[in-house]
Each structure stands twice: as C-alpha cells, then as structure tokens.
N, C-alpha and C positions, 0 to 999 in steps of 0.2 A: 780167860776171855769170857764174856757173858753170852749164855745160851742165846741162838738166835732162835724167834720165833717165827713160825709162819703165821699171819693171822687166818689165812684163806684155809690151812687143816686143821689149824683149831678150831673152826665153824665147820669144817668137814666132821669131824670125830663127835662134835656138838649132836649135828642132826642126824648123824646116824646113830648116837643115843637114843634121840627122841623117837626114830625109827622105831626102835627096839622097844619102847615103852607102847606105840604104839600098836605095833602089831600084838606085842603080849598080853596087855590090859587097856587098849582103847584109848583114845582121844582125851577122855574125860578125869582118865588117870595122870595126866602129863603134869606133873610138878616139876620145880629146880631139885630136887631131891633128888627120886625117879629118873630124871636127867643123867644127873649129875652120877649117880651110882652106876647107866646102864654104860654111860660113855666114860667112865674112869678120871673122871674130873672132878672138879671141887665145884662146888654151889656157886661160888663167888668166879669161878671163870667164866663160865654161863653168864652170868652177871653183867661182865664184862663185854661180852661181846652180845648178849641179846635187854632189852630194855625191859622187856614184859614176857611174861608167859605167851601169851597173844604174838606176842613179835615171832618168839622161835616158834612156833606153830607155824606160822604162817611163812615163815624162812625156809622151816621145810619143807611146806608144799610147793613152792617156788621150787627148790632145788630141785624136786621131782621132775615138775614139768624140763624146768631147762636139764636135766641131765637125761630122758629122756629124748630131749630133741636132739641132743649132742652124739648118744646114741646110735641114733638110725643117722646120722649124718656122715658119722665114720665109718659106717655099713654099706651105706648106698651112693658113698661120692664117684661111682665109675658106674653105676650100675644103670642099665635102661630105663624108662619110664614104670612099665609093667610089673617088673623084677622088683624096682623100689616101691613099688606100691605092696609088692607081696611082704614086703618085710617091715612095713609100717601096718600092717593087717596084722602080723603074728606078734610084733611087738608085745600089747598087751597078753599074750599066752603064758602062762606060771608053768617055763617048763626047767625048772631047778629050783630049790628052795631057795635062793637068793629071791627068783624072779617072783615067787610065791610070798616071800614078803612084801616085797616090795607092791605087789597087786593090792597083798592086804591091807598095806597101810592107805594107797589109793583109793581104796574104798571106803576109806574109814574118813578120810578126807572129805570123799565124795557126798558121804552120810551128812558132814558137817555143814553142806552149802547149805543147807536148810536153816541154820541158827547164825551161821557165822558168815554176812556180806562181801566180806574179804576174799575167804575162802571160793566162794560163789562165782567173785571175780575173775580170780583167777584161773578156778578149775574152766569157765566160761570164755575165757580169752582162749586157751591153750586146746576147747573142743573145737571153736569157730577155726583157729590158728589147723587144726588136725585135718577137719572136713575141706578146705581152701587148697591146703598142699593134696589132697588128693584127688580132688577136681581137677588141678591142673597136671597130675602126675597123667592121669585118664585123659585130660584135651590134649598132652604131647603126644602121647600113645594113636591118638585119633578115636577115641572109643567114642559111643552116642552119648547125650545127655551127660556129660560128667558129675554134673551138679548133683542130679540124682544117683547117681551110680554109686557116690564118693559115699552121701547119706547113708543109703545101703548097706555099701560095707563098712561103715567103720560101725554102723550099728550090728552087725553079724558081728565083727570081729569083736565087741563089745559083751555082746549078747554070749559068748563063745567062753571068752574071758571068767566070764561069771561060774559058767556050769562047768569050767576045769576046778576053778579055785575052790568049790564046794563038791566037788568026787563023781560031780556026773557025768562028766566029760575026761575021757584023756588028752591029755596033751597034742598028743600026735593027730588023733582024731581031729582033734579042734585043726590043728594045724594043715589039714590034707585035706579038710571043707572049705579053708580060704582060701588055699592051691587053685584045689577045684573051680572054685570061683573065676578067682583071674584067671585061669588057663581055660576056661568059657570065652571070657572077654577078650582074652587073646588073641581064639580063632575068628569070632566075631570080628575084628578088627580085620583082620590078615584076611577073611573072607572077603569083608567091604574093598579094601587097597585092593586086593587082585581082580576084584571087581570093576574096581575102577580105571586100574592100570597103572599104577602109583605104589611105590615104597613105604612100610607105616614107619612111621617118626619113632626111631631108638637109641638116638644117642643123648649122655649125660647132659651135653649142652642145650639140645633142644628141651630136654625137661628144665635146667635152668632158666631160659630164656624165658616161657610159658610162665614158669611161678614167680617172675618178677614183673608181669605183665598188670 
C-alpha cells in the first residue's frame, strides 16, 4: 500500500525546522538547505509545500501566533475572567527551554517587522487581537478602565518576557509580579462589588459573552 501522507505534519516538521534555524543562527540565515537539514527533509519537500523562502518565513510566524492562541484557549476554557487573564500574562514567560525557544524566535520575528511588511502585519493583528481579549477578560471581571489596564499589562508581561529571556529576570520572579498584579486587581474589584452590593462577574460564559461583544 502507498504511504499515506499528512500534509498538515509535514508543514508541522517544516516550521519547526525553521524554528530551529532560527533560534540557532537568526532570521537572516533561513535557507531551503538550513531548512531542510534542521527538519530531516529534503530541499525539494519544502519546495513542495512552501513557494518561496518569504512564504515559509512567514508560515511560521503565523503558526506561532495561532498556536499560541490555541494554547491559552485549552488552558483557560473553564477558567474565570481574572484566572484567564493571569495565564495570558505569563504566557509569554521562557520557563522551559522549549518556551525559551520559542520566545527567541518571537523576537527575532519581532526584529523583522521593521524590514519585512508582512511580518509587521501580522505580528500587529495578533498584538491588537492580545490587548482586545484582555480588555474584555477585565470588563467581565468588572475591573476600572480595562482598556487601559489590558495596555498595562500585556506591556509588563512583555517588558518581563524580555528581562527572563536575557538572565535578568527568573522565571518565577517574573511570574509572581504578574500574580501580584492581578491579585491587586482582584481585591480592587471584590472591593468595588462589595461596595456596591453585587457579585463580581466569574463565570466562563460571561467572559465569553463580553469578547464577542
């Protein structure tokens, strides 16, 4: 019988080559060669399933965003408003060398919206897309101003990101300042409700309902 193929893991094993080229030698090393040796393929399967150098670049920056989202989505499909927001905050944290790749190629990515439009796009749809879900993560929750709040932290969580991936930061640290954070915003909230005489908003569905709003 003739092997069946998948196409969808053959693009999976594709870009986590490219991965791998990336985080080891940069963006600007990404050949079919390089490719093709870090993912255990031949030149011409690459070929096959990407048109240009420029394509699988950009294939895998896509893949990052969506497999990030997919993510935090089988993380936090039960979880409260608050809770899901604390885990879309630590997201970005490198606390395994998988997740330490993975940051490093993000940033290497991120280096590139400056030359490469596409890239730009994207990384740009999927920050706007980050800031939006946590604004309403925060208006389900009943927090002040979400809009700004959301800004905030995914710029902490950002800013946090950075100083783990380069040794100035641990992990943990990083991770028990965004704690900190929301669990500020928590009592702030549960202050306000009990102030007011009111229950604060934490179930799954009311956070769905708000980010479809």
């Amino acid at each position: 019988m003739p092997k069946i193929v998948d196409p969808e893991q053959r693009r999976t094993e594709i870009i986590h080559g490219l991965w791998a080229v990336i985080y080891e030698r940069g963006i600007h090393a990404v050949t079919y060669q390089a490719v093709a040796q870090a993912a255990g393929v031949s030149v011409g399967r690459i070929q096959h399933y990407f048109d240009s150098k420029q394509d699988l670049v950009h294939a895998g920056c896509r893949a990052m965003v969506e497999g990030a989202a997919e993510a935090h989505e089988q993380r936090t499909d039960a979880l409260e408003p608050l809770a899901a927001l604390t885990e879309l905050l630590i997201q970005p944290i490198p606390r395994s060398d998988a997740f330490r790749l993975g940051s490093a190629v993000w940033y290497a990515y991120l280096a590139q919206t400056v030359a490469d439009p596409q890239i730009a796009e994207i990384i740009g749809g999927a920050s706007r897309e980050t800031l939006e879900y946590a604004a309403s993560l925060l208006r389900s929750a009943g927090a002040p101003a979400p809009a700004h709040e959301a800004a905030r932290l995914v710029a902490l969580s950002n800013g946090l990101a950075q100083s783990v991936l380069i040794g100035a930061l641990s992990p943990d640290r990083a991770t028990d300042i965004l704690g900190s954070e929301v669990a500020s915003l928590r009592a702030a909230v549960n202050s306000t409700d009990a102030d007011a005489g009111r229950p604060a908003p934490s179930t799954p569905s009311a956070r769905k309902s708000s980010a479809q709003e």
